[in-house]
LOKE-655547 format. One record per residue (C-alpha): residue in three letters; residue number from 1; x, y, z. Coordinates in Angstrom, 1 decimal. Layout:
BEGIN
<sero><resn>ALA</resn><resi>NUM</resi><xx>X</xx><yy>Y</yy><zz>Z</zz></sero>
...
***
This chain:
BEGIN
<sero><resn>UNK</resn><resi>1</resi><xx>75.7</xx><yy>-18.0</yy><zz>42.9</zz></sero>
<sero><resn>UNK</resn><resi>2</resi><xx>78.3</xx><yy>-16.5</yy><zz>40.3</zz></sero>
<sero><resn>UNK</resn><resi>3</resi><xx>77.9</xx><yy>-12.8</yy><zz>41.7</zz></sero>
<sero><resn>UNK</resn><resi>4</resi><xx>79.9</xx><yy>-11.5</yy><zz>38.1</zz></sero>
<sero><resn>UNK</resn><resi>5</resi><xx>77.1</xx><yy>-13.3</yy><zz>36.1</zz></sero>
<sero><resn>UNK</resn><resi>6</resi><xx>73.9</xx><yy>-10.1</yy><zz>35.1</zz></sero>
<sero><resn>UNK</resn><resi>7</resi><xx>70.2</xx><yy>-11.6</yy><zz>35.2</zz></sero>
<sero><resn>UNK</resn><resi>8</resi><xx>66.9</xx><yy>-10.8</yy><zz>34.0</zz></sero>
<sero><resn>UNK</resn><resi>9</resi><xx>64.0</xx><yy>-12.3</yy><zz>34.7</zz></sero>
<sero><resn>UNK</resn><resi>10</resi><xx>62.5</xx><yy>-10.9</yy><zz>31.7</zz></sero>
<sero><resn>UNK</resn><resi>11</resi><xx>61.7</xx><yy>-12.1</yy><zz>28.6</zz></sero>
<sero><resn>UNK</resn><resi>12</resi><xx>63.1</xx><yy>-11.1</yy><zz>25.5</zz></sero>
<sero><resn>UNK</resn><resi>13</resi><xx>59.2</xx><yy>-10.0</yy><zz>24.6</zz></sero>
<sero><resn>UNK</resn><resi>14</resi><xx>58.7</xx><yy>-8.8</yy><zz>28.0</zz></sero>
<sero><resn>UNK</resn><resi>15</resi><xx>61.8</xx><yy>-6.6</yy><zz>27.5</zz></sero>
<sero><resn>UNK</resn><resi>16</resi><xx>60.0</xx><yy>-5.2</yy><zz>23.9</zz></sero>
<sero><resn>UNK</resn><resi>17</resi><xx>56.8</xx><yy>-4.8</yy><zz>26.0</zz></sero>
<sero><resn>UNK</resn><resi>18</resi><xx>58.5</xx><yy>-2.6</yy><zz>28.6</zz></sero>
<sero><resn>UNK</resn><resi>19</resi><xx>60.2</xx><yy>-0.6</yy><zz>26.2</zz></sero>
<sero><resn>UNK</resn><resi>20</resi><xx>57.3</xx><yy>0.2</yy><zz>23.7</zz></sero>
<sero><resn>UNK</resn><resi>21</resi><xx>55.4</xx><yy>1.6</yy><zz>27.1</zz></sero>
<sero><resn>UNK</resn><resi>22</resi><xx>58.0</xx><yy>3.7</yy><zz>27.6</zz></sero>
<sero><resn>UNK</resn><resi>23</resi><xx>58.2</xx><yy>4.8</yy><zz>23.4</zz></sero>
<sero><resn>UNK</resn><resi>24</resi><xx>61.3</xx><yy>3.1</yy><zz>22.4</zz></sero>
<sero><resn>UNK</resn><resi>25</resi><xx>60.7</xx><yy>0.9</yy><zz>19.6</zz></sero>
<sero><resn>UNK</resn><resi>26</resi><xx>63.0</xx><yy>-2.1</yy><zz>19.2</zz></sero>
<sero><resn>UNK</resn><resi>27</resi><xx>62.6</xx><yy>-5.9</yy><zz>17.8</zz></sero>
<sero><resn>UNK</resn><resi>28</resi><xx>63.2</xx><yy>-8.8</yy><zz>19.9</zz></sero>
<sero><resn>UNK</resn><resi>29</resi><xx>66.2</xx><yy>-10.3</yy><zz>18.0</zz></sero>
<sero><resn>UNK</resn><resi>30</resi><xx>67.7</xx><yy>-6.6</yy><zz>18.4</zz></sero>
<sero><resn>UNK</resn><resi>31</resi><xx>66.8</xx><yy>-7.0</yy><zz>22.0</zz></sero>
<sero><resn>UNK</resn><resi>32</resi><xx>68.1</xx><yy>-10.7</yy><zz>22.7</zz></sero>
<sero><resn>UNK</resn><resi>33</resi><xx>71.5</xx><yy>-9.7</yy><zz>20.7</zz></sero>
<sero><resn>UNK</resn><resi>34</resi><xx>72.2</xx><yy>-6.6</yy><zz>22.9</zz></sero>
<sero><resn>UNK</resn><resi>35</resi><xx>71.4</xx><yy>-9.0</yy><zz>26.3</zz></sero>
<sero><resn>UNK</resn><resi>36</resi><xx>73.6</xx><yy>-11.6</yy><zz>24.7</zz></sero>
<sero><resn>UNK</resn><resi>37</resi><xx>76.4</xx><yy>-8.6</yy><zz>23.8</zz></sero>
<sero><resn>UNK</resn><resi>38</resi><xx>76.3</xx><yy>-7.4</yy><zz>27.1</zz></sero>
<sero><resn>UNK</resn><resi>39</resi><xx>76.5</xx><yy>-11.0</yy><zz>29.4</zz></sero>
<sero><resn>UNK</resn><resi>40</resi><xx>73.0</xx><yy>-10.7</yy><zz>30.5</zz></sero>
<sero><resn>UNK</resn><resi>41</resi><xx>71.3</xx><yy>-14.4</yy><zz>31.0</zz></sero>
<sero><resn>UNK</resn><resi>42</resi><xx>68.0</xx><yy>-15.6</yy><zz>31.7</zz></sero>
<sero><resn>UNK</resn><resi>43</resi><xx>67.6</xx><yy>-16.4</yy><zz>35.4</zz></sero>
<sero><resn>UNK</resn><resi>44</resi><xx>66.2</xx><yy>-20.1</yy><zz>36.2</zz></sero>
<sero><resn>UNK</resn><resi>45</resi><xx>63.9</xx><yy>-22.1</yy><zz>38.5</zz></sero>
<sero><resn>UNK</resn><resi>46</resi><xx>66.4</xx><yy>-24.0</yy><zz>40.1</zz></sero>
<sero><resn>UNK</resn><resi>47</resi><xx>65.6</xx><yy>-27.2</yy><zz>42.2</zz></sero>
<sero><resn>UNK</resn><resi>48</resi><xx>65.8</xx><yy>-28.0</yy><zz>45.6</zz></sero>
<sero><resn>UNK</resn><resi>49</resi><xx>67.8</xx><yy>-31.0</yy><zz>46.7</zz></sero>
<sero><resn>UNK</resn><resi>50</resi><xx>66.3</xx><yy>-33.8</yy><zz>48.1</zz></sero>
<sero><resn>UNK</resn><resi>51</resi><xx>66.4</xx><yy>-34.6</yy><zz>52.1</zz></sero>
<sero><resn>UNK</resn><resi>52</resi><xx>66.7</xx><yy>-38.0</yy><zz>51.2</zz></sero>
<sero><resn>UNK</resn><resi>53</resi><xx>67.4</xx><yy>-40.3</yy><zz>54.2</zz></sero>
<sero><resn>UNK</resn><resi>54</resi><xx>65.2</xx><yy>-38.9</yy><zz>56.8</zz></sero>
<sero><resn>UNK</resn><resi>55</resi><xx>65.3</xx><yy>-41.6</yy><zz>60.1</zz></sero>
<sero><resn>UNK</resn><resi>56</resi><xx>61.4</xx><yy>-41.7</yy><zz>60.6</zz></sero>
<sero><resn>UNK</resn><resi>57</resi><xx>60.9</xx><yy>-42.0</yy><zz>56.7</zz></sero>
<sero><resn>UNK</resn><resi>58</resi><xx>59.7</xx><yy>-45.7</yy><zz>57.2</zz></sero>
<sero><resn>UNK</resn><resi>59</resi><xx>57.5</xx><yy>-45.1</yy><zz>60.2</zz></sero>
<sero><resn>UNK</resn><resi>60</resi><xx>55.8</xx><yy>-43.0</yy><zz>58.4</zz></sero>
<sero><resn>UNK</resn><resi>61</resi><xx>54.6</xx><yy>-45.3</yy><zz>55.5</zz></sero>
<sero><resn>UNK</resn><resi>62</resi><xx>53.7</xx><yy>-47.7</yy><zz>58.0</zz></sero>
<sero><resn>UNK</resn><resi>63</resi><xx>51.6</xx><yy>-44.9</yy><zz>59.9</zz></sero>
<sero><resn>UNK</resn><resi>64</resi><xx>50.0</xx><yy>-44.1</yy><zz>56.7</zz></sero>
<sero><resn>UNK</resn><resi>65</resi><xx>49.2</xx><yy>-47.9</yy><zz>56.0</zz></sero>
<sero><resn>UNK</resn><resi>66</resi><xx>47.7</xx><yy>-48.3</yy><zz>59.6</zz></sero>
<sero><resn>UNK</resn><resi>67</resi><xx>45.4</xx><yy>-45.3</yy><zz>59.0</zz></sero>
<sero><resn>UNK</resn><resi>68</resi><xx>44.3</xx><yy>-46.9</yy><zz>55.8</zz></sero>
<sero><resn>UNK</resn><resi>69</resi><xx>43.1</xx><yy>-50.0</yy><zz>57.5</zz></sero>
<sero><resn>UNK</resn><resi>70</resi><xx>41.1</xx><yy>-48.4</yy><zz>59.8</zz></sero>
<sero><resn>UNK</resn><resi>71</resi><xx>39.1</xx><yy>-46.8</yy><zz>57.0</zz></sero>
<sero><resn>UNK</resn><resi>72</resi><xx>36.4</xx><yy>-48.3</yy><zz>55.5</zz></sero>
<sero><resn>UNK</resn><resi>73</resi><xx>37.6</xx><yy>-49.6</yy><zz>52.8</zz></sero>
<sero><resn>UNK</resn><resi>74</resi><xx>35.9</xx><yy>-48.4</yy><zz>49.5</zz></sero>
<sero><resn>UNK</resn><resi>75</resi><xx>38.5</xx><yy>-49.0</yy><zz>47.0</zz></sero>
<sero><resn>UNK</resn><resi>76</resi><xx>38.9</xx><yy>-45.5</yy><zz>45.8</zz></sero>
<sero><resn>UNK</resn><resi>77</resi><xx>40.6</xx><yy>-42.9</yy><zz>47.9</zz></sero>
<sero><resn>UNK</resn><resi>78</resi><xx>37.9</xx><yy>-41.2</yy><zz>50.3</zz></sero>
<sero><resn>UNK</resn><resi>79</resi><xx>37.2</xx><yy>-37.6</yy><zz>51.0</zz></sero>
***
C-alpha cells in the first residue's frame, strides 16, 4: 500500500451524519469537494489472489465424485 495516499472508510453521507451529531452543518457535495481538495480517497475491498495450482486439486474432485457415488442417488443434492 501507497503509505502517502489518506483513506476513509466513510461515506460522503456518513461523513454529513457524523458531523450533524456533533452540530456542524455541511452538505455532501461540500463534503466530497474538501475530501477531494485535500487527497482523501475512498478505501476499497480488494481481492485476494487465487492459489491457483494447488498439487492435490485433482484428487480432490475425484474424492468428491467417489463420495457421490456412494450416496444414494436422489437426483437433487441431499441434506
Amino acid at each position: 500500500m501507497n503509505s502517502s495516499i489518506r483513506w476513509t472508510y466513510l461515506k460522503p453521507r456518513e461523513v454529513v451524519s457524523e458531523l450533524l451529531k456533533k452540530g456542524y452543518s455541511v452538505s455532501r457535495n461540500i463534503v466530497r469537494y474538501l475530501l477531494k481538495k485535500h487527497e482523501y480517497v475512498k478505501r476499497k475491498a480488494q481481492r485476494n489472489i487465487t492459489m491457483g495450482g494447488h498439487p492435490d486439486r485433482n484428487a480432490q474432485f475425484e474424492n468428491i465424485t467417489q463420495v457421490e457415488a456412494g450416496l444414494p442417488g436422489c437426483g437433487k443434492p441431499c441434506y
